[in-house]
C-alpha positions, 0 to 999 in steps of 0.5 A: 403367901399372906398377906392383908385382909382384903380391904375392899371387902372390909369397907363395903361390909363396915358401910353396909352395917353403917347404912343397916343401923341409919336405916334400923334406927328409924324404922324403930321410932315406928316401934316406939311409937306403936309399943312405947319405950320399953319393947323399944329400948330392949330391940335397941339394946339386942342390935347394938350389943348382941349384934354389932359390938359382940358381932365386931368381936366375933368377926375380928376374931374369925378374921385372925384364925386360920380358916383351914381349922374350921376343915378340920373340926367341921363334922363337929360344928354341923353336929353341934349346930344341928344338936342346937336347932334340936334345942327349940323343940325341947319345951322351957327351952325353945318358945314361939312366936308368930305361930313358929318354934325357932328360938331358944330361951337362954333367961332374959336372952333369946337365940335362933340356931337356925342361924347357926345351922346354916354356918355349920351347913356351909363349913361341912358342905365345903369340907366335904367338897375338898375331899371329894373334888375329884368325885363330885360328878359321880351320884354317891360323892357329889348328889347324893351327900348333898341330898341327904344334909338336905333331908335333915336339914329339911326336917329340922327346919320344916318342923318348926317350921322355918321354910325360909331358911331351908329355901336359902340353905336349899339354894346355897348348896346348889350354888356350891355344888355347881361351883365345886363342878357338880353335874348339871343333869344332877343340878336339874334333878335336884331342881325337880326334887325341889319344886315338888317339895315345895308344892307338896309343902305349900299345899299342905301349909295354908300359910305358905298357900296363901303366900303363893296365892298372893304372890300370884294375885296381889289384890286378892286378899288386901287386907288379908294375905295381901296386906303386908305386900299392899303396904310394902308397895305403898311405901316404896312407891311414895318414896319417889326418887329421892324420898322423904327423908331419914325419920320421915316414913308414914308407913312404918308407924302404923301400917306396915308390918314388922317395920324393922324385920323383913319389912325394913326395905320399904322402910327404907325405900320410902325414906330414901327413895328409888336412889337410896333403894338402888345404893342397898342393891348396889352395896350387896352386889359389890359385896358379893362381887368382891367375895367371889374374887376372894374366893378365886384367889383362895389357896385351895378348893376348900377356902375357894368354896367356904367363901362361895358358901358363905356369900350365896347364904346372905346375898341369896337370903338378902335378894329373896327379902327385897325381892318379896318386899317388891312382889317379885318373889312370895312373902318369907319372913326372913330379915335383910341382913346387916339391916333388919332387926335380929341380933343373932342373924347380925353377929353371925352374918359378922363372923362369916365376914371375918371367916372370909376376911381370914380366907383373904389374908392367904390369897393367892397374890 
């Protein structure tokens, strides 16, 4: 039976991209001040056209299509989206920054595919999943598929190199494999699979090494590897209880790095403080509570574990960011989405929300 979208669902995503643009806007004057105007009218322009206004058009227009579409063309999706993060590698079109080549130059606009390879992952892996439900326990239906989306995604990613999304894709199949009833002696060999590739790619990155290592030891390297994480810490810790208020930040203007990328939460912990730390936190739990419940009403097993999958690749990439901005988890370099800087990371964060927003209009009542 339809009916309406789930609204819950709705208005915890519209107070979490209202509370994200509050806490973006002032973690910019920080930008402002280091770059002057010009840099700082462009990253403005980015979120609130790219991602807010072209990101509510995109999630009102997901929420209407039938999700089940995406069923039936999701081989061509994840086709298109891997041809797309091929793109990067393609000189003139693809271009780095910060040592990484993940984005592409499409003339005085930039995009990052990855962000469209992980929809198309979720979209085919969910696909795959309901067709093969019945089978999913037996090594050439479930495990094996899943590892080889994993080998290509993995040398696509890696290759750029992006290990923070592989990691957020990596963990996201997992958790759809062990929803779609997986077998856990498979989950574990996936695990071992997936801590030797990440010994073997941290000891043959010095970057990621030194992530690891400071990780392990924060006071190592303080004005080194350590100097973000040492500054992070610094800037939630002065926050107090209540924090110093919205604009007041010290750190974001000339000390901590990326102040509106995956630095945001320091930001916004600072000017916050501990309670307006614990409301972000509080928002994605509810956020990923009631997108699980959308899921267990879903119609069928397809619609059930899209919005599984869809939930797991932004709560998952949002925990790791606070998480390393906490010295809980190493340094990643993703953004927390719905706050961080990133057009392209917030209107396809806004489309997943309307894919499951479409997913609930034909819940079970």
């Amino acid at each position: 039976m339809t009916r309406k979208l789930d609204r819950y669902f709705l208005i915890t995503v519209l107070i979490l991209v209202f509370v994200g643009f509050f806490i973006f806007t002032s973690a910019s004057l920080g930008l402002h001040a280091r770059t002057g105007g010009a840099k700082f009218g462009a990253v403005a322009f980015n979120q609130i056209f790219f991602g807010l206004f072209l990101g509510f058009i995109g999630m009102y227009i997901a929420s209407r299509i039938d999700y089940k579409i995406w069923k039936r063309y999701s081989f061509y999706i994840f086709l298109f989206s891997i041809l797309m993060t091929l793109l990067v590698f393609i000189p003139k079109l693809g271009f780095s920054s910060g040592g990484a080549t993940r984005w592409l130059a499409l003339g005085p606009l930039s995009f990052q595919p990855a962000e469209l390879l992980k929809l198309g992952f979720v979209i085919y892996f969910s696909a795959w999943i309901s067709g093969m439900q019945t089978k999913i326990k037996q090594f050439k239906f479930g495990l094996f598929p899943l590892m080889v989306l994993f080998v290509i995604i993995g040398a696509i990613l890696l290759a750029q190199p992006d290990t923070g999304t592989f990691l957020v894709i990596l963990a996201t199949g997992v958790v759809m494999f062990i929803s779609a009833g997986g077998s856990l002696k498979h989950v574990f060999m996936i695990s071992i699979i997936g801590i030797i590739v990440l010994l073997a790619i941290g000891f043959s990155r010095p970057y990621v090494l030194d992530r690891i290592t400071t990780f392990i030891n924060p006071g190592a390297d303080r004005q080194g590897s350590g100097y973000q994480l040492d500054q992070s810490l610094i800037a939630i810790g002065s926050g107090g209880v209540f924090g110093k208020g919205f604009g007041q930040s010290v750190q974001k203007f000339d000390y901590l790095p990326e102040p509106i990328g995956d630095s945001i939460f320091a930001v916004a912990a600072e000017e916050w403080g501990f309670l307006g730390a614990i409301t972000i936190l509080f928002l994605f739990v509810i956020f990923a509570l009631r997108g699980f419940k959308i899921s267990s009403n879903s119609q069928d097993i397809f619609g059930s574990i899209l919005v599984i999958g869809i939930i797991s690749l932004i709560f998952i990439q949002s925990f790791i960011n606070i998480a390393s901005m906490l010295g809980l988890f190493p340094l990643t370099g993703m953004p927390l989405i719905f706050i961080s800087h990133g057009g392209t990371a917030l209107f396809f964060a806004l489309v997943e929300v309307g894919i499951i927003l479409s997913v609930s209009r034909q819940a079970r009542i």
